[in-house]
C-alpha angles and dihedrals in degrees: 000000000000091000090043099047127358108158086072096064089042100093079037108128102205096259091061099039077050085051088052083048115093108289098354104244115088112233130150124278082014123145083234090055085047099053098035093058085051091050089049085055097057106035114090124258083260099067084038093068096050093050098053092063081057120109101233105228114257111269 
């Protein structure tokens, strides 16, 4: 989602970008795991930052 549009995950805070992910709930070995980890590798340091102030969802 995030090449195709992202513009759309921009305004994203992280819990919501985790619920898009696979199942929705982060675990290990999880497809959400799986497909968040790729999504951190393509968004920019900017996001990143953001990103970093966040609470991460319990998991």
């Amino acid at each position: 989602m995030w090449n195709d549009q992202p513009d759309q995950l921009a305004d994203k805070q992280i819990q919501q970008i985790i619920s898009f992910a696979g199942e929705g709930k982060l675990a290990d070995d999880s497809a959400t795991s799986k497909e968040f980890r790729d999504f951190l590798q393509l968004v920019t340091s900017d996001f990143l930052n953001k990103y970093v102030n966040e609470p991460i969802p319990e998991i």
